[in-house]
C-alpha positions in Angstrom: 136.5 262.0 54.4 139.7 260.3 54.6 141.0 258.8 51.2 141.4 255.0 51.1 144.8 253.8 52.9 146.7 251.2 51.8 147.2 248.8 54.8 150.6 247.6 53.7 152.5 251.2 54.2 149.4 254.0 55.2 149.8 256.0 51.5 147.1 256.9 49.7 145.7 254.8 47.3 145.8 256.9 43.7 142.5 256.6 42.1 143.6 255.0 39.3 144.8 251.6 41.2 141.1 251.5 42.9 138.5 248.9 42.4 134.9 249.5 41.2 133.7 248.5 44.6 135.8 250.7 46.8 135.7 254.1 44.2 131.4 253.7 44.6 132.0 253.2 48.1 134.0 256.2 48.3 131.9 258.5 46.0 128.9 257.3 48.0 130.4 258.8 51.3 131.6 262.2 49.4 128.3 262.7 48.0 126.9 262.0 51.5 129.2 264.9 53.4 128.8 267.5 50.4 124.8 266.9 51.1 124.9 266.9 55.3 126.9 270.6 54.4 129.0 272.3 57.4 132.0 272.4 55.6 133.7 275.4 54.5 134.0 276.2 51.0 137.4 275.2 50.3 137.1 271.7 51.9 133.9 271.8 50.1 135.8 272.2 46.7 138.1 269.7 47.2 135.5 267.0 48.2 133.6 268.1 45.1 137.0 267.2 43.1 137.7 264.2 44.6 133.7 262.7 44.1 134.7 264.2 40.2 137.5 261.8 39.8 135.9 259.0 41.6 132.8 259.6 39.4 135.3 259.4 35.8 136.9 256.2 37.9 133.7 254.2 38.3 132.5 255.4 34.6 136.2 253.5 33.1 135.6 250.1 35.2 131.3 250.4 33.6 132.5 251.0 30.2 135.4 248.3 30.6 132.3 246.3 31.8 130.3 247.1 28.9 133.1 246.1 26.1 134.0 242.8 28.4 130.1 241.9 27.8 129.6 243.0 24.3 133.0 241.3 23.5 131.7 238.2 25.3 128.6 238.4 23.2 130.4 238.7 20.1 132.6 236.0 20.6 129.5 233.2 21.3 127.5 235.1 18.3 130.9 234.2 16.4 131.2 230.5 17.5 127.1 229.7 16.9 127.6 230.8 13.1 
């Protein structure tokens, strides 16, 4: 598994600049090769990591979901009193 390039220039795009759509995407492939096995343990480890900090990546863009909503929520709660 090759970590998403950025078009513009070929570098790697750091985790922390990725979209919800493309770190799922990502962890869905990881989580595929760690479960078809063949790889040694070392590139096992460091699949593992990545699909760790993909996982904590998705889990900031759901709770940034969750306080967008309940914000949202609040706000129309606020304006019908």
């Amino acid at each position: 598994m090759v970590p998403k390039e950025r078009p513009e220039d070929g570098s790697i795009t750091p985790i922390s600049e990725m979209g919800y759509e493309i770190c799922r995407d990502e962890l869905i492939e990881v989580v595929r090769q760690l479960e078809q096995g063949g790889l040694d343990l070392e590139a096992s480890l460091q699949l593992w990591e990545r699909g760790e900090q993909l996982a904590k990546r998705c889990e900031q863009h759901l709770a940034g979901a969750r306080q967008r909503i309940a914000d949202a929520l609040a706000a129309a709660e606020a304006d019908e009193s």
